[in-house]
C-alpha positions in Angstrom: 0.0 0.0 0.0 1.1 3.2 -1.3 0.7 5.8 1.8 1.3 9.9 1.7 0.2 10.8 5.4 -0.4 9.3 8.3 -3.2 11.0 10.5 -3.1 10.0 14.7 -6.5 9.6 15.3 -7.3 10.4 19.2 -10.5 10.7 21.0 -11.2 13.9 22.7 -13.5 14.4 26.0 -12.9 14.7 29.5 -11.9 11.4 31.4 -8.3 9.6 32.2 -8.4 7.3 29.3 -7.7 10.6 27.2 -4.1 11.8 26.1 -4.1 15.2 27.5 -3.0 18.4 25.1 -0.5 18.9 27.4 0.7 14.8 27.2 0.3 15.3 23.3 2.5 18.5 23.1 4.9 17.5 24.9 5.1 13.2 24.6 3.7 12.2 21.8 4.3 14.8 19.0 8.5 15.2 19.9 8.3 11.5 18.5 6.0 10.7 16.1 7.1 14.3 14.0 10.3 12.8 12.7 8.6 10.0 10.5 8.2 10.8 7.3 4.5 10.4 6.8 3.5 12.1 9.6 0.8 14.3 8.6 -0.8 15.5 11.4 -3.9 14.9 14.1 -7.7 14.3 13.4 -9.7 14.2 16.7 -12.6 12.1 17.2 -15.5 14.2 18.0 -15.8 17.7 17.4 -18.8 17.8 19.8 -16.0 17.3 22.6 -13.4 19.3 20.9 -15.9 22.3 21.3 -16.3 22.0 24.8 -13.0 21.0 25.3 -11.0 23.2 23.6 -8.5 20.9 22.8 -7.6 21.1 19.1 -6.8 25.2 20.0 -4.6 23.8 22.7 -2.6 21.9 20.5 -3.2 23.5 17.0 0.1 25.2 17.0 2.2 21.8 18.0 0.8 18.7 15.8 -0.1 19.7 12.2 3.5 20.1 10.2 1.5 22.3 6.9 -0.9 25.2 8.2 -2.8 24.3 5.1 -3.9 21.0 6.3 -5.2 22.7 9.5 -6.9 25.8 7.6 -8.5 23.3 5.4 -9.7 21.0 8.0 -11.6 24.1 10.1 -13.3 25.0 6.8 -14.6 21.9 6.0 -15.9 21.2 10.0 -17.0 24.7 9.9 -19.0 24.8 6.6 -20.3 21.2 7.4 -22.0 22.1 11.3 -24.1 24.7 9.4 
């Protein structure tokens, strides 16, 4: 299988079975940001996410090309209308 990116998929809500922004920041991205494929974070759900804040907590650490980020809000954005 021919592979570009690789996407960590991590659930987001509040309880202890969650990797913490602060755990993903400062564990987790240091190591996985070296492989080649890495291409960034995609959180499961964005229901969480909005009352948890966390993809703004950790926006600025996981997602190597801003474009990748900028495109991912806009499609979440224009599809919760």
């Amino acid at each position: 299988m021919n592979v570009s990116k690789v996407f960590l998929g991590l659930t987001v809500h509040r309880g202890n079975d969650c990797v913490t922004p602060k755990d993903l920041v400062n564990i987790v991205i240091p190591i996985i940001k070296h492989c080649d494929k890495y291409g960034g974070i995609m959180l499961w759900n964005r229901y969480s996410d909005a009352i948890t804040n966390y993809s703004a907590q950790v926006k600025d650490y996981v997602c190597p090309d801003r474009r990748l980020y900028s495109t991912a809000a806009t499609l979440v954005a224009s599809s919760s209308v």
